[in-house]
N, C-alpha and C positions, 0 to 999 in steps of 0.2 A: 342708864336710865330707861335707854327704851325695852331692857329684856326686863325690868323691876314691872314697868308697866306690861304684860304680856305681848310685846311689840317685837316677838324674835324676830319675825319674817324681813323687817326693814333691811334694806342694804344703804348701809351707812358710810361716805366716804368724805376724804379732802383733797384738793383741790388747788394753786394757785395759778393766775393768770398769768404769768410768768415763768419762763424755765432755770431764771437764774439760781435754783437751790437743788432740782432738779435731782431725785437719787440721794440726794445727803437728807442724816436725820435731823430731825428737829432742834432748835436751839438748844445748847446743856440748860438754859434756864428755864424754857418752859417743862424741859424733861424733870428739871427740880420740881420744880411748883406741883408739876401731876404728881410724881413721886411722891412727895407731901401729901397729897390728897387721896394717895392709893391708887392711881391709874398709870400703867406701866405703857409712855408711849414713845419708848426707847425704840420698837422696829418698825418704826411709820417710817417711809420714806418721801420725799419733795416728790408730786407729780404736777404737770400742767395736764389744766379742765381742756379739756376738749369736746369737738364736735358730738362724738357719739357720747359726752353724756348727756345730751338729751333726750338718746333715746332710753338710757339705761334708768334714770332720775327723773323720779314724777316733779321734784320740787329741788332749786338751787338754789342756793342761800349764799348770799355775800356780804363780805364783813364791814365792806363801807360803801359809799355810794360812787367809787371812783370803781371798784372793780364789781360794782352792780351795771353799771355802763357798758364796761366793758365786756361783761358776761350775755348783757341783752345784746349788743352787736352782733357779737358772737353766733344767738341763736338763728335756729332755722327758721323760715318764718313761721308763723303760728305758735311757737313755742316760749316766746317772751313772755307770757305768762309765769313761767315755770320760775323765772328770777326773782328771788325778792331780798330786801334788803332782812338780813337775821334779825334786830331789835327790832325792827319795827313789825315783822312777821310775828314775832313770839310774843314781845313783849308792849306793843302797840308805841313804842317808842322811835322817832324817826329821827333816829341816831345811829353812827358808825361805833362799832368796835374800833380802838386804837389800837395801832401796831407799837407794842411794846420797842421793837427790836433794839431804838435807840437810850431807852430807861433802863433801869438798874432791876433789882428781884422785886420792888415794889410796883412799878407797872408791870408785871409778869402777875403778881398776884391780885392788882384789881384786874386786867382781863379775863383771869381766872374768873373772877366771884363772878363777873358780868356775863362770861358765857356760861359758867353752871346755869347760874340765876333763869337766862335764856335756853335754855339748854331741859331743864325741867319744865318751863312752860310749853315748849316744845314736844315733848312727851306727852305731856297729861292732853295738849290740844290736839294730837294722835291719836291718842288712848279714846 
């Protein structure tokens, strides 16, 4: 979305607050779900967010307000700013994305709609 938008330059990454996946790829389900959608994100691997991404990332984005907390602790100070919650950032909605993990391929594909959905807004408010 962001190279459609002329947004090459972006450095685009993810992230969890946690190391428990750490190196393994993505669930097979959301790897379906992209697949379906024509995004191949078979060779992402699990990293934990760390320190230096604040200096690397003008702007961090978290998926619900439990690991928004925890990413503002996290920062150095003056850099709290850089945290915001994704829905409410893109789509002025002050709501969490769900962790699918424990649903079946239908919560996999409403997080899908919901972070494209955010995910375009996201763009064009770049662009």
């Amino acid at each position: 979305m962001a190279a459609e938008r002329g947004l090459d330059g972006l450095r685009i990454d993810s992230a969890g607050t946690g190391d428990w996946h750490e190196g393994e790829r993505p669930d097979p389900r959301a790897i379906a779900i992209a697949a379906h959608h024509g995004i191949d994100i078979s060779r992402q691997r699990a990293r934990k967010q760390n320190r230096a991404d604040f200096d690397a990332f003008d702007l961090i984005l978290a998926m619900d307000r439990s690991n928004l907390d925890i990413v503002r602790a996290q920062a150095p100070a003056g850099r709290e700013d850089r945290v915001r919650l994704y829905l409410d950032h893109t789509l002025g909605r002050m709501a969490d994305v769900p962790d699918p993990y424990f649903g079946g391929p239908d919560e996999f594909a409403s997080v899908y709609r919901m972070v494209h959905e955010a995910s375009l807004a996201l763009a064009a408010k770049l662009a």
